[in-house]
N, C-alpha and C positions, 0 to 999 in steps of 0.2 A: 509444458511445465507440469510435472507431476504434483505437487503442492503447492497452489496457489496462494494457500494464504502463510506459509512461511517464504514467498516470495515478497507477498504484500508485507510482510514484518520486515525483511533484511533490508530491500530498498529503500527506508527511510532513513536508515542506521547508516547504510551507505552514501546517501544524499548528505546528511548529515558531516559524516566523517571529511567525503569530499569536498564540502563549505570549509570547514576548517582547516583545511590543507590550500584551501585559494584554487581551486580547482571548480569553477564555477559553470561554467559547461558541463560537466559531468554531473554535478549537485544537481542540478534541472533534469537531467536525463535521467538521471536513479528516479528522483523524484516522480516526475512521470511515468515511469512504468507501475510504481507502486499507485499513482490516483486510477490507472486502466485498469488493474485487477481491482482495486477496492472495486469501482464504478460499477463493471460487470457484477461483483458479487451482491450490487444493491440498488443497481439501475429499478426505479419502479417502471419501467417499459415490459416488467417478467410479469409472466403469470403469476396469479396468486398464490399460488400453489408451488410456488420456482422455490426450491428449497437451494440456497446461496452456497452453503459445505459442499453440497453433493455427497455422497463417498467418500470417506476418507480424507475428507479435504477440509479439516480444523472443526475445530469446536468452534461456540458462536465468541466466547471470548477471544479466542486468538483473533479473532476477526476485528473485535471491541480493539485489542491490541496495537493490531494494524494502522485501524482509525486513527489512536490517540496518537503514535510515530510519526502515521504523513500528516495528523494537524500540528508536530510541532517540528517535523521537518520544513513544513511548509511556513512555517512562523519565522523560522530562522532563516533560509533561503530567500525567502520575497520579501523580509520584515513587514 
């Protein structure tokens, strides 16, 4: 995935979308792929030093972004 964290933003939107369509196997799987990338970008198992963007890989808000999506994809999905 070349950009991780506009992967981590569409996957909630997605999860999302697919809840509302009654498509609820997919709403989990969107879902899921968006907590693996958040997770990676903030697992504390990184060095100290582990800078989460990398390169080119978002600002720290798109990241903030991310978060707020899968905490409200995840709200709507699991109630």
């Amino acid at each position: 995935d070349p950009n991780p964290v506009l992967s981590a933003i569409i996957h909630p939107v997605l999860a999302m979308a697919h809840h509302r369509l009654g498509h609820a196997d997919t709403a989990r799987a969107e879902l899921e792929k968006s907590r693996k990338l958040i997770h990676v970008a903030f697992t504390p198992e990184l060095a100290p030093n582990y800078e989460p963007m990398g390169r080119h890989q978002g600002i720290w808000w798109d990241w903030l972004l991310a978060r707020i999506l899968f905490r409200e994809a995840q709200t709507l999905i699991q109630g």
